[in-house]
C-alpha positions, 0 to 999 in steps of 0.5 A, a space after each residue: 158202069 158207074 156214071 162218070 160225067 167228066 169221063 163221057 165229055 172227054 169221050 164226047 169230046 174225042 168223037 166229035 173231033 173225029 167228026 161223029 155228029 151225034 158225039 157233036 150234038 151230044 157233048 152240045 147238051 153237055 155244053 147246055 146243061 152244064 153237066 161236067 163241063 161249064 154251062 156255055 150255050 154259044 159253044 153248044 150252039 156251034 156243035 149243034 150247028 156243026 151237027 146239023 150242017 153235017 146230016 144229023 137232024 137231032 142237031 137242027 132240032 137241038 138248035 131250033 129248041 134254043 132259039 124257040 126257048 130263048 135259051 141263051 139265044 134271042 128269041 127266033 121263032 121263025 129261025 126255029 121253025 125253019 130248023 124244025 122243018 129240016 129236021 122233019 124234012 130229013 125223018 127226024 120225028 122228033 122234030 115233025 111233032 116240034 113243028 107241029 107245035 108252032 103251027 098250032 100256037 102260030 109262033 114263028 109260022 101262021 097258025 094252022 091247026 089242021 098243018 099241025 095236026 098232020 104233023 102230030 100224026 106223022 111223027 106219032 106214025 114214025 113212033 115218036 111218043 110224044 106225037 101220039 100224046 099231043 095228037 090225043 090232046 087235039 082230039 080230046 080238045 076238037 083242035 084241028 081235027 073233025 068233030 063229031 064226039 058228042 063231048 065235042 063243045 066241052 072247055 078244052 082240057 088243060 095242057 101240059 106241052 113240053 118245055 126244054 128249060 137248061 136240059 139233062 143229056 137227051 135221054 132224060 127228057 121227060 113227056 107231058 102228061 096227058 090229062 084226059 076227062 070224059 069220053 074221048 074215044 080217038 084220044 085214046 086210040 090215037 095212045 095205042 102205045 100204051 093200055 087203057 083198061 076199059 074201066 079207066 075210061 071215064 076218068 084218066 090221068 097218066 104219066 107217059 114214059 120211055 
């Protein structure tokens, strides 16, 4: 079908009011992003709310992004963090990985590289990609993980982490890129989702998609 923005509303719209949490949550990325309908972030804030409370944890980890990104919203590291622990808590992957990226940066929750490891490796485990990518990257840069590499010692690598900025409807978000120089074996086994010929090994530089 052609791609009819004011159409899907309106249909986001009649779900959500028949109580489908996931149209709730949905029509709230709308109400983000602006698309087809006027940006309003205290009416997404709701569906999200509306989303979460009735069971539907991509609803806890869409709230827990806007008070992390300050989209909107005063900046609530902690508030955020507690959402991403309901979300992860009720077999969201998505928000184990969110988590995850709090306690390794110490924002809203006491830094703790090792914490955040764990939960990189849960949600890549329960096929979240984006886990498996931020996973690699710890072991690429020796953050919270054992070391043993004999690159180990090298200046971490770059990163490129995920930001949620005024976001699309939730099927187009993109993944960071993983930027990978030299010999870092587990990085690469951690990516198993994708091949890696073995020619490309000293030098990669990819793009991660759906």
């Amino acid at each position: 079908v052609l791609r009819d923005d004011a159409r899907a509303a309106s249909l986001l719209v009649r779900a959500c009011e028949a109580n489908d949490l996931q149209g709730c949550n949905d029509l709230g990325d709308m109400y983000v992003s602006g698309r087809s309908v006027p940006s309003d972030i205290p009416r997404a804030m709701r569906l999200y709310q509306q989303s979460c409370t009735g069971g539907n944890m991509e609803g806890c980890d869409s709230l827990g992004m806007l008070y992390r990104d300050a989209t909107g919203v005063a900046r609530d590291e902690a508030r955020a963090a507690q959402l991403f622990q309901q979300s992860c808590n009720g077999g969201l992957m998505e928000g184990c990985s969110d988590l995850g990226g709090l306690y390794a940066a110490g924002r809203g929750v006491p830094r703790d590289d090792g914490r955040a490891v764990q939960l990189f490796q849960q949600s890549c485990d329960g096929g979240f990609l984006q886990g498996c990518v931020t996973l690699g990257q710890t072991y690429a840069d020796g953050q919270g993980v054992p070391t043993g590499n004999p690159d180990h010692g090298n200046p971490p690598l770059t990163r490129r982490r995920r930001q949620r900025q005024v976001p699309p409807l939730r099927e187009t978000r993109r993944l960071p890129r993983l930027h990978v120089e030299g010999r870092f074996e587990r990085a690469f086994e951690v990516r198993a989702h994708e091949r890696v010929e073995p020619r490309l090994r000293p030098r990669v530089c990819a793009g991660v998609r759906r």
